[in-house]
C-alpha positions as CSV (number, residue, x, y, z in Angstrom):
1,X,-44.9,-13.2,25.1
2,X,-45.4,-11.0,21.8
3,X,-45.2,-12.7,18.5
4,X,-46.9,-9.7,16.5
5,X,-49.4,-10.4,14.0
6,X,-47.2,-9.9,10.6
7,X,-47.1,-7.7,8.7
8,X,-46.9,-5.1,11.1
9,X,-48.1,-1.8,9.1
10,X,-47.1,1.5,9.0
11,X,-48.4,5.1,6.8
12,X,-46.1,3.5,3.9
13,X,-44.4,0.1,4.9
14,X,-45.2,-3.0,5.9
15,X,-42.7,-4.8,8.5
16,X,-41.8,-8.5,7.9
17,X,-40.1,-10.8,9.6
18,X,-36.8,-12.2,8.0
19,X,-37.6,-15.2,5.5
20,X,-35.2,-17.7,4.1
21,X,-34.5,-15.8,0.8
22,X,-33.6,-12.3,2.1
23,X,-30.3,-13.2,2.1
24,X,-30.0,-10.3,-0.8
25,X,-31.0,-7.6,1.4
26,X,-29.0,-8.5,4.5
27,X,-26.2,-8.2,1.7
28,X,-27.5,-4.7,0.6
29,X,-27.2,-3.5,4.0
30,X,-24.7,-5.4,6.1
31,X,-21.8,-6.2,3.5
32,X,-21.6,-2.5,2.7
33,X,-18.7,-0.4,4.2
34,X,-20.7,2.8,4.1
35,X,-23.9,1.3,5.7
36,X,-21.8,-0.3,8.5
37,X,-19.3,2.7,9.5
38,X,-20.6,3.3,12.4
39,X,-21.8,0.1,13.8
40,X,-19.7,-2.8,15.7
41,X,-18.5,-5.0,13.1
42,X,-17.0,-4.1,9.4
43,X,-18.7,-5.7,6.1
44,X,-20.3,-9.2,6.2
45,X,-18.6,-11.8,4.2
46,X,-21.3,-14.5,3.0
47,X,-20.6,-17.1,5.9
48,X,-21.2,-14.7,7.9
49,X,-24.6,-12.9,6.2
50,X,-25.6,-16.1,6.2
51,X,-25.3,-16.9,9.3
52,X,-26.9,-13.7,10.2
53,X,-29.6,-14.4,8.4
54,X,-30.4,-17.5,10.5
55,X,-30.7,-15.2,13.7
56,X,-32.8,-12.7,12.2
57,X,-34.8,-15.6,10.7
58,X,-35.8,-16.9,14.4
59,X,-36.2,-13.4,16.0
60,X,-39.7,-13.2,15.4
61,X,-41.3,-13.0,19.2
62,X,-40.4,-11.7,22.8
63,X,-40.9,-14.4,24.6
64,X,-37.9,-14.0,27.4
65,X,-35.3,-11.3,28.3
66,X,-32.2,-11.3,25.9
67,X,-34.7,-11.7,22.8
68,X,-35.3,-9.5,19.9
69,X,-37.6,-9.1,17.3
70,X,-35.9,-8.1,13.5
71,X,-38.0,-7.1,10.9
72,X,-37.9,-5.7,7.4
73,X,-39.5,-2.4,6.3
74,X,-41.4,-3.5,3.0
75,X,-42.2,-0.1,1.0
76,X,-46.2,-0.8,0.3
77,X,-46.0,1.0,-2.9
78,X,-43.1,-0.3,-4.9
79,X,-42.5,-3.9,-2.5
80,X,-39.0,-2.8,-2.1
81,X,-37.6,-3.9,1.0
82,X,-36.2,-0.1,2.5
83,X,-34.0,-1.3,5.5
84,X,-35.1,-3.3,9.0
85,X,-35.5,-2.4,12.6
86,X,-35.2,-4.4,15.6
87,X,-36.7,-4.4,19.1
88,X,-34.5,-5.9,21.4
89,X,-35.8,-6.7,25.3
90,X,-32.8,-5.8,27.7
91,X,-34.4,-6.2,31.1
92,X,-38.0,-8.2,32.1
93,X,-37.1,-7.2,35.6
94,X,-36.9,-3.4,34.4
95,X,-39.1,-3.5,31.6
96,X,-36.9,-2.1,29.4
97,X,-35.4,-2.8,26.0
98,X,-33.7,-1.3,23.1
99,X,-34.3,-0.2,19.4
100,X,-32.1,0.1,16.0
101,X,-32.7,0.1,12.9
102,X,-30.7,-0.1,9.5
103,X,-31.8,1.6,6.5
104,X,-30.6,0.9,3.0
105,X,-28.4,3.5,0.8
106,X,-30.6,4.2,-1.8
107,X,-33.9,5.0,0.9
108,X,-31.9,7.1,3.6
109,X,-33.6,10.3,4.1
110,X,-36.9,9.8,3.5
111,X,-38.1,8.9,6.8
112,X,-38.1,5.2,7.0
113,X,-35.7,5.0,9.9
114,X,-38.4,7.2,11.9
115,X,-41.2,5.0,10.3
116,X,-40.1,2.1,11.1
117,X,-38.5,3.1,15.1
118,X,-41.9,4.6,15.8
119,X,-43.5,0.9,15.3
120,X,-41.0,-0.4,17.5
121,X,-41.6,2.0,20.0
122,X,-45.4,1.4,19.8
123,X,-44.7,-2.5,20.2
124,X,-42.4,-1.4,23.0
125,X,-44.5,0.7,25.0
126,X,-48.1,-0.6,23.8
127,X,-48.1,-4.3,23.6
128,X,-45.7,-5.7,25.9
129,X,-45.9,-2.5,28.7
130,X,-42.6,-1.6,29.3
131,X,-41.4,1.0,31.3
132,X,-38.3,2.6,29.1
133,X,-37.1,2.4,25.6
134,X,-33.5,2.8,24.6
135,X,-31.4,3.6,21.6
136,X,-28.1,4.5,21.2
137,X,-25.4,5.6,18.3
138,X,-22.0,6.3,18.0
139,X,-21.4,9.8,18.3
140,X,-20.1,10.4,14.8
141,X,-23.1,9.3,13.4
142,X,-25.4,12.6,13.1
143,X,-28.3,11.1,10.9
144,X,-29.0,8.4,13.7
145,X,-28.7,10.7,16.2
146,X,-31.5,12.7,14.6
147,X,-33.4,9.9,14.0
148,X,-33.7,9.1,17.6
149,X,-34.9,12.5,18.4
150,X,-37.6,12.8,16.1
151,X,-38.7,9.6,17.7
152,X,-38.9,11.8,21.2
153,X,-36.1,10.3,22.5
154,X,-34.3,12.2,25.1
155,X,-30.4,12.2,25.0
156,X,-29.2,11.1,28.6
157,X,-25.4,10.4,27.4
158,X,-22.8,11.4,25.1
159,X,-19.8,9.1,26.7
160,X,-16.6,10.3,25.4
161,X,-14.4,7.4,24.0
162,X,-16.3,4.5,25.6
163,X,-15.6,2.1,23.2
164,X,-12.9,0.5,21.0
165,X,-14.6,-0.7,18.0
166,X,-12.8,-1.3,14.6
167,X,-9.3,0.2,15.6
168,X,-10.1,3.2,17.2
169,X,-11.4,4.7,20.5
170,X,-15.2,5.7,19.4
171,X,-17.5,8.2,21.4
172,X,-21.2,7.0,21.9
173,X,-24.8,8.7,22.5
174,X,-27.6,7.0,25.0
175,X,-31.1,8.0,24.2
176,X,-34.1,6.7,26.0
177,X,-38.1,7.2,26.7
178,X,-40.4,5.9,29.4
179,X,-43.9,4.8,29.0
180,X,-45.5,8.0,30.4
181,X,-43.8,10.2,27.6
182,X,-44.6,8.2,24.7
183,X,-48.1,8.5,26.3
184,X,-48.1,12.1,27.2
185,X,-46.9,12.5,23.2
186,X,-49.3,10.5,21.5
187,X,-51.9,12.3,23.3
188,X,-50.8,16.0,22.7
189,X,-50.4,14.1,18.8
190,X,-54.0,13.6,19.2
191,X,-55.0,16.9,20.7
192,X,-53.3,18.6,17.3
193,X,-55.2,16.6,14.9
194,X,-58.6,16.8,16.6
């Protein structure tokens, strides 16, 4: 079981679990066409952002296979929540699970994505000892994509139209990690600054 100690900190945020009066930022992120293009499902009407908000609420802790942990990347400096991530545990068997995160309009490109992935991965890898980390994206979208490289991630997959999402036959990109790289990278991240 990991129920991490919160706030989770990172060089500029702090990561939150979901509270009862974030509905505001789910809005800012999931009822937005241009923040959703590339995921599963279109804009959020309030029902559903609401009842969204009651999932993320309870994901907190791993405390089984099939749950996840969502949390909100808080900037430090300003308190302005920047977007959220999520760890999400696939296999106990396999010891694996997957990462995502969502970042807000007005805070893409300044890193936060990476930021707050890189905590995930370290919860991942360094507190509940899995084996392999996953992420994936559809194929369109370039700025995830990069994301999950900068994280180390190695592409294994590009499946060509894999999926029908939204209308339309959509191309996706598997990423993943193991324990011993993240370790290997930390290490020679070490090595560097010493």
């Amino acid at each position: 079981m990991l129920e991490p100690t919160y706030p989770l900190r990172t060089q500029r945020l702090d990561l939150r679990p979901y509270e009862s009066g974030d509905l505001d930022h789910l809005r800012a992120m999931y009822a937005r066409e241009d923040v959703v293009r590339y995921l599963y499902w279109g804009p959020m009407d309030e029902d559903q952002l609401r009842e969204q908000l009651a999932k993320k609420i309870r994901r907190r802790a791993l405390g089984e296979e099939g749950d996840g942990l969502n949390v909100l990347g808080v900037e430090r400096e300003s308190g302005e929540v920047v977007g959220e991530a999520l760890l999400f545990w696939a296999s106990r068997e396999h010891r694996t699970a997957e990462i995502g995160f969502v970042v807000k309009p007005g805070f893409q490109g300044r890193g936060y994505a990476t930021e707050m992935g890189a905590e995930m991965l370290r919860l991942g890898f360094d507190e509940c000892d899995l084996h392999r980390v996953t992420g994936q994206c559809d194929a369109r979208n370039a700025a995830s994509a990069a994301v999950l490289e900068r994280l180390g991630m190695r592409r294994e997959a590009h499946l060509v139209e894999n999926e029908f999402v939204k209308g339309e036959w959509c191309s996706g990109l598997n990423y993943a990690l193991l324990s011993r790289e993240w370790a290997a990278a930390r290490a020679a991240a070490g090595s560097v600054r010493s």
